[in-house]
TIRO-741869 format. One line per 8 residues: number of its first residue (from 1); their letters; for each residue x, y, z of C-alpha. Coordinates in nm, 2 decimals. Example, Ala and Ser with C-alpha at 12.3 -4.5 7.8 and 13.67 -1.06 7.14 Angstrom:
2
1) AS) 1.23 -0.45 0.78 ~ 1.37 -0.11 0.71
//
This chain:
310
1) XXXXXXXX) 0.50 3.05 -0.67 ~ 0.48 2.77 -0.89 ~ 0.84 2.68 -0.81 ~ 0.74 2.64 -0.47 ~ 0.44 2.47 -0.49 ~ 0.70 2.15 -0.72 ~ 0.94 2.20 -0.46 ~ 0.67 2.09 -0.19
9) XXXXXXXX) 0.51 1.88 -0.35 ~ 0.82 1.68 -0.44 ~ 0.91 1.67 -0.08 ~ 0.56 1.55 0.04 ~ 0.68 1.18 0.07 ~ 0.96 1.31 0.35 ~ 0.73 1.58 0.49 ~ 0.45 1.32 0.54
17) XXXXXXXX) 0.67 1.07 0.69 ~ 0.74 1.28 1.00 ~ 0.34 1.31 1.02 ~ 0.29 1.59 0.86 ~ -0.04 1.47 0.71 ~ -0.31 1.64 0.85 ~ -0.56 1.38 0.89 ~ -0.89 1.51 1.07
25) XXXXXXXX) -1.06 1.29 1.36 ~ -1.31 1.12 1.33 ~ -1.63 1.30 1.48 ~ -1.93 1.15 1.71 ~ -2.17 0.98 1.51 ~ -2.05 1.06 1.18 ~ -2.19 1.41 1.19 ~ -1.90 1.51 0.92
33) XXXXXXXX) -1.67 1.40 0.70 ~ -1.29 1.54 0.61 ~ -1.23 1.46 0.22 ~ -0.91 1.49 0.16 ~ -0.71 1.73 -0.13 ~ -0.37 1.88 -0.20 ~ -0.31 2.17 0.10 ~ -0.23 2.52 -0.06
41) XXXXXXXX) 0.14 2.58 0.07 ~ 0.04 2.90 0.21 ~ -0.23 2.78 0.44 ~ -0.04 2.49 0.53 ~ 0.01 2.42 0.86 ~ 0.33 2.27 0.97 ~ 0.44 2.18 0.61 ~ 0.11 1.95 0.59
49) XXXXXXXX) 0.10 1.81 0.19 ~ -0.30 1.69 0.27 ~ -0.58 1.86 0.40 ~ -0.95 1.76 0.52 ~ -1.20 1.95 0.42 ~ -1.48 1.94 0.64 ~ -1.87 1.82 0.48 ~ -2.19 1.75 0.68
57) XXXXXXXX) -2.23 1.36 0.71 ~ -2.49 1.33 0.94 ~ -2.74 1.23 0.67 ~ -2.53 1.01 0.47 ~ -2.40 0.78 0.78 ~ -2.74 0.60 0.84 ~ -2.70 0.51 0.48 ~ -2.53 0.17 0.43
65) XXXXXXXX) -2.12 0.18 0.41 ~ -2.09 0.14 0.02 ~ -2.37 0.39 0.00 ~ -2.15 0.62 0.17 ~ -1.86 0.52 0.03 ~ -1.98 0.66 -0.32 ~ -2.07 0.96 -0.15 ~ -1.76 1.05 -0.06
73) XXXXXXXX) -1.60 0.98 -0.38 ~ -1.82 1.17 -0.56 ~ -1.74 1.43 -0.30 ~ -1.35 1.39 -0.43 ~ -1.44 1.41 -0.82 ~ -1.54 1.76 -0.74 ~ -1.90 1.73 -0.59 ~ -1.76 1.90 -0.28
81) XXXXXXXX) -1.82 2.29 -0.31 ~ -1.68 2.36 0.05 ~ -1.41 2.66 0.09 ~ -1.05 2.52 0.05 ~ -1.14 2.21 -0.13 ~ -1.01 2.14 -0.49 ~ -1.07 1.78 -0.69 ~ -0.71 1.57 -0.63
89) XXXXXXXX) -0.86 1.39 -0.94 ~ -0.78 1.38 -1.29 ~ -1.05 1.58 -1.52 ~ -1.33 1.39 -1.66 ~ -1.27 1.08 -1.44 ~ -1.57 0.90 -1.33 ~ -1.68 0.63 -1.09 ~ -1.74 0.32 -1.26
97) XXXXXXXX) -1.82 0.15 -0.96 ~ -1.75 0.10 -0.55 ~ -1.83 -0.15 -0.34 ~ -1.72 -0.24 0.00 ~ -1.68 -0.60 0.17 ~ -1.60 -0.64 0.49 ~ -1.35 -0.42 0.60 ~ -1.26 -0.32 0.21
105) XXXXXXXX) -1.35 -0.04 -0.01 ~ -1.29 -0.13 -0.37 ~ -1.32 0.19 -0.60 ~ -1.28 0.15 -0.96 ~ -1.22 0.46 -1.19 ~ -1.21 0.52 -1.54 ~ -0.91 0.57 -1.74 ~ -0.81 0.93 -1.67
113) XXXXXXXX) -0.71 0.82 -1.28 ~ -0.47 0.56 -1.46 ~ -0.28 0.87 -1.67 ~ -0.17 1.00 -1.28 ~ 0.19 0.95 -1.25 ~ 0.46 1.06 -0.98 ~ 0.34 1.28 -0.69 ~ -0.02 1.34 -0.80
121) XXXXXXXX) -0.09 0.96 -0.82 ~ 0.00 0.91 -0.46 ~ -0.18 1.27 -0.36 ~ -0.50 1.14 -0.52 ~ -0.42 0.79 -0.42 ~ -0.44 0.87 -0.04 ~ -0.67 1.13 -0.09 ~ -0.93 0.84 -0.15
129) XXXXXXXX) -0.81 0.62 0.12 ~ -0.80 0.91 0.39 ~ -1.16 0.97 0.32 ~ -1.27 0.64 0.31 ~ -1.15 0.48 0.56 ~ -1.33 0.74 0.80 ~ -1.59 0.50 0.71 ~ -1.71 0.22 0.92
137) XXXXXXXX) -1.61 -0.05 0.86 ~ -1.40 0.07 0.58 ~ -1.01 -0.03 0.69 ~ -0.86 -0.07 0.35 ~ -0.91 0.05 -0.01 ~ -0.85 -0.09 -0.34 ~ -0.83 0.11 -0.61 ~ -0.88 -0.01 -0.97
145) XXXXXXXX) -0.87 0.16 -1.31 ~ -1.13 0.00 -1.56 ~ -1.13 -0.29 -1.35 ~ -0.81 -0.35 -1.34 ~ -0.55 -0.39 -1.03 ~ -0.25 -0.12 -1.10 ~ 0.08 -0.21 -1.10 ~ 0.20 0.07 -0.81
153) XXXXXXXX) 0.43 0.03 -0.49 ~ 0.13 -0.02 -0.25 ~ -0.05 -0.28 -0.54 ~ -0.34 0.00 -0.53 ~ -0.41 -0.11 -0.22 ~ -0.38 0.11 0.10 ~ -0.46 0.00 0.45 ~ -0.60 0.32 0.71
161) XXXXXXXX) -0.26 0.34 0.84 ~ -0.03 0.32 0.53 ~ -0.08 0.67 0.44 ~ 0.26 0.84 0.24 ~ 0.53 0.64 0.52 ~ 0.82 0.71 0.28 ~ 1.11 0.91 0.36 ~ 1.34 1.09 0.20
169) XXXXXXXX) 1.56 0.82 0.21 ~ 1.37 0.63 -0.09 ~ 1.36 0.89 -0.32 ~ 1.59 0.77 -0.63 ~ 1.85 0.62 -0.42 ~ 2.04 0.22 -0.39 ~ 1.99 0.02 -0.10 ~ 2.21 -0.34 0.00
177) XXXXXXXX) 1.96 -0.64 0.01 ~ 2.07 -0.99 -0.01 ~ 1.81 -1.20 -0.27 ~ 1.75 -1.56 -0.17 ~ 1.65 -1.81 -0.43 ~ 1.67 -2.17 -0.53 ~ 2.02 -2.33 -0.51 ~ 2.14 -2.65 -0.71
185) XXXXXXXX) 2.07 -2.88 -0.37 ~ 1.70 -2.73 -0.33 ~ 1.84 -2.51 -0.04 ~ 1.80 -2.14 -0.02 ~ 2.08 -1.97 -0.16 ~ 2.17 -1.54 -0.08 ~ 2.29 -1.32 -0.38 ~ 2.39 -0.98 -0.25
193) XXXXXXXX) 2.22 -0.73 -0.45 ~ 2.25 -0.33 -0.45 ~ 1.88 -0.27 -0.59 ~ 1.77 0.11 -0.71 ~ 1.46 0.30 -0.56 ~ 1.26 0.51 -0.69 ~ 1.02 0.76 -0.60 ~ 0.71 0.63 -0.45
201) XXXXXXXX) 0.88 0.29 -0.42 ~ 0.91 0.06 -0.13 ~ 1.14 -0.13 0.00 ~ 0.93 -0.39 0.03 ~ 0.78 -0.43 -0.35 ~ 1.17 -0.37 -0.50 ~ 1.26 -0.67 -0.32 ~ 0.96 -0.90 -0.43
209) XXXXXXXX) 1.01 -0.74 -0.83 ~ 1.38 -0.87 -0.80 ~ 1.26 -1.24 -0.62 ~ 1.00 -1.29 -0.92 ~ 1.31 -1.18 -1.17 ~ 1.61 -1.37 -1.32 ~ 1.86 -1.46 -1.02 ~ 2.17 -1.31 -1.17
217) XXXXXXXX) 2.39 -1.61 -1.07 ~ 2.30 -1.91 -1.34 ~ 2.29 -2.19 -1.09 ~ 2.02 -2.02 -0.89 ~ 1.65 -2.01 -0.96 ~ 1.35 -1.77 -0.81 ~ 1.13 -2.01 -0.60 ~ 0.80 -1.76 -0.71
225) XXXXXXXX) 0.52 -1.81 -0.91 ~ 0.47 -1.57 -1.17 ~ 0.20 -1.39 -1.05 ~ 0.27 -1.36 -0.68 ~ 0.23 -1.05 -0.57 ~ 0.18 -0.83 -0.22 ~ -0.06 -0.55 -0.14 ~ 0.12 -0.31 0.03
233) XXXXXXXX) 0.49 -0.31 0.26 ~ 0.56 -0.10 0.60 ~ 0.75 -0.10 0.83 ~ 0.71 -0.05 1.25 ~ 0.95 -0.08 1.46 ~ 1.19 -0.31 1.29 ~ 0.87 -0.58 1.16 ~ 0.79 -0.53 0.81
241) XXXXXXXX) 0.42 -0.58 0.78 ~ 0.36 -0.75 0.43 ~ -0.02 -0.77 0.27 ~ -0.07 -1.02 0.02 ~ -0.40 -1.07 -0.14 ~ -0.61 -1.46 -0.03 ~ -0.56 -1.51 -0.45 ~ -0.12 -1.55 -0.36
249) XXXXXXXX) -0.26 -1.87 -0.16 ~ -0.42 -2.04 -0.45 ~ -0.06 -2.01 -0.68 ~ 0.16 -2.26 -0.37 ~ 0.28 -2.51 -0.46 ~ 0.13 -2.85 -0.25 ~ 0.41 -2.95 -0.11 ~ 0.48 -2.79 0.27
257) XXXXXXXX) 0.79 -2.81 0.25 ~ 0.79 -2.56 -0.07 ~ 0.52 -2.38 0.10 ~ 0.81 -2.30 0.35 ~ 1.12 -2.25 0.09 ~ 0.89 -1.99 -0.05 ~ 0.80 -1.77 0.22 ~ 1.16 -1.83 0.38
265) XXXXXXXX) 1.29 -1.68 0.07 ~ 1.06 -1.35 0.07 ~ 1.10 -1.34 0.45 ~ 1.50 -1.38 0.48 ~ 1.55 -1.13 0.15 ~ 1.33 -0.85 0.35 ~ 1.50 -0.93 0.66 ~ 1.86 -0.87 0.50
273) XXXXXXXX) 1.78 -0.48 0.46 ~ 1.86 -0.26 0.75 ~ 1.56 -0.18 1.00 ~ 1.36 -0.50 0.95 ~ 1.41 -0.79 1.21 ~ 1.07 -0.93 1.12 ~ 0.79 -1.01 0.86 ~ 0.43 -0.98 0.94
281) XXXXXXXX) 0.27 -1.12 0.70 ~ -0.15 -1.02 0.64 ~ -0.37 -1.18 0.40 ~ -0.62 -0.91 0.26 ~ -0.52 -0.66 0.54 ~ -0.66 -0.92 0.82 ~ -0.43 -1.10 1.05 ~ -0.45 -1.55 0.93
289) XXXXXXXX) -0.31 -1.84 1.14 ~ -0.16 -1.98 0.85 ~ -0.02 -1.89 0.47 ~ -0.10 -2.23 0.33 ~ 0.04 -2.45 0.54 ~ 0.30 -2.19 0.73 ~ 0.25 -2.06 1.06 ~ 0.26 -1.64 0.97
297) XXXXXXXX) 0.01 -1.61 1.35 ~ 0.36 -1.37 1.47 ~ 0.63 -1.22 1.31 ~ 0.86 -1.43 1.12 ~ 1.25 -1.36 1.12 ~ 1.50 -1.55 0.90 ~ 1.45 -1.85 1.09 ~ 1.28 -2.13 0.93
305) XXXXXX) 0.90 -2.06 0.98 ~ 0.69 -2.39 1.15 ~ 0.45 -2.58 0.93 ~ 0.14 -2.74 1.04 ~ 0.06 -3.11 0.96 ~ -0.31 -3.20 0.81
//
């Protein structure tokens, strides 16, 4: 038995790619909530990995959205006694704190959630976003761990419909990507790269770790700052959408035409991997006219993206 409970877990990634999540609809007037937990392979249905356990809401949604939001995540330390429903969190975690702006949840944790590795991080990761982002106006969660930003595939960030998109496919495996950085003339310059994947990788964040790192050809330099990072990578139909948080704008540099060197080199190195024609670029999970002073208003290929004059 608990062979086969590993063996599905380890395939959850794959099994929730082909939708196998079993995400509950939302109801009229918030008259319940589904919080979310690991599905018990024999009740499964369809090889779901999740599960929404049903609660009465009809109460708690006239209280204010961050007021519900620590609701429901009390719910999901173990507060929720319904049939089926067992804590996706660590033992002994606690809520240190939850707020929610605009369209964003941001749930902080203590220490125990960090010591989540593998499998059961995602699980309990989008455990927490499935259940609150049944929320209005909750779109997008961020998850901390004693204040602190995690450094995970999806950033420990995850918009409402990022939920487990891996496949198979990126489960410890190599993929071709050509890396464009800074040549000797200023131009952008492409190093073909075979880069590794791991489990509960993306794409996506491999590609920006190996930007911010060492080019592996001397004369070649990273055009990133340090501390650039993104949110969270998918893919749709051949456009990678790419969420970076408002604090990425702050570290460009002031010249435009750098502005555009930089983003040309995340956009062209995503664009080199097979099944991405495009980059979306978002700036907090919300759609921007411009990333300093680059037009990102529609998808941007491996053309040179426009710039806008003051």
């Amino acid at each position: 038995m608990r062979r086969w409970i590993a063996a599905v877990l380890a395939a959850a990634v794959a099994l929730c790619a082909a939708g196998c999540v079993r995400r509950a609809a939302q109801t009229p007037e918030g008259a319940t909530l589904a919080v979310y937990c690991a599905a018990v392979p024999e009740e499964a249905q369809g090889g779901d990995i999740l599960t929404g356990v049903r609660v009465s809401w009809a109460d708690q949604a006239r209280l204010p959205a961050q007021m519900q939001a620590q609701s429901a995540v009390e719910l999901l330390l173990g507060a929720c006694q319904a049939e089926g429903f067992t804590s996706p969190l660590p033992a002994g975690t606690r809520l240190l704190s939850c707020s929610v702006t605009g369209s964003t949840a941001v749930v902080d944790f203590s220490e125990e959630y960090g010591q989540l590795t593998g499998m059961n991080r995602t699980i309990a990761d989008y455990c927490v976003a499935l259940t609150l982002t049944q929320i209005e106006p909750i779109r997008m969660v961020r998850i901390l761990v004693n204040g602190q930003q995690r450094a995970l595939p999806h950033g420990g960030t995850i918009l409402a419909g990022d939920a487990l998109l891996t496949s198979t496919e990126d489960v410890v495996r190599s993929f071709a990507a050509r890396l464009y950085f800074r040549g000797a003339e200023g131009e952008l310059v492409g190093e073909d790269r075979l880069l590794t994947l791991y489990e509960g990788e993306s794409r996506g964040a491999v590609i920006l770790s190996a930007l911010l790192a060492r080019p592996e050809t001397a004369e070649l330099e990273t055009v990133l700052p340090p501390d650039f990072a993104a949110l969270s990578f998918r893919t749709e139909d051949g456009v990678c959408v790419m969420n970076l948080p408002a604090s990425d704008e702050e570290l460009l540099p002031e010249d435009p035409d750098e502005q555009d060197l930089l983003v040309r080199s995340v956009v062209r190195s995503l664009c080199s991997i097979d099944g991405v024609d495009a980059v979306q670029i978002l700036i907090d999970g919300e759609m921007r006219g411009t990333f300093g002073a680059v037009d990102i208003s529609q998808p941007l290929t491996d053309e040179p993206p426009e710039t806008t004059e003051d």
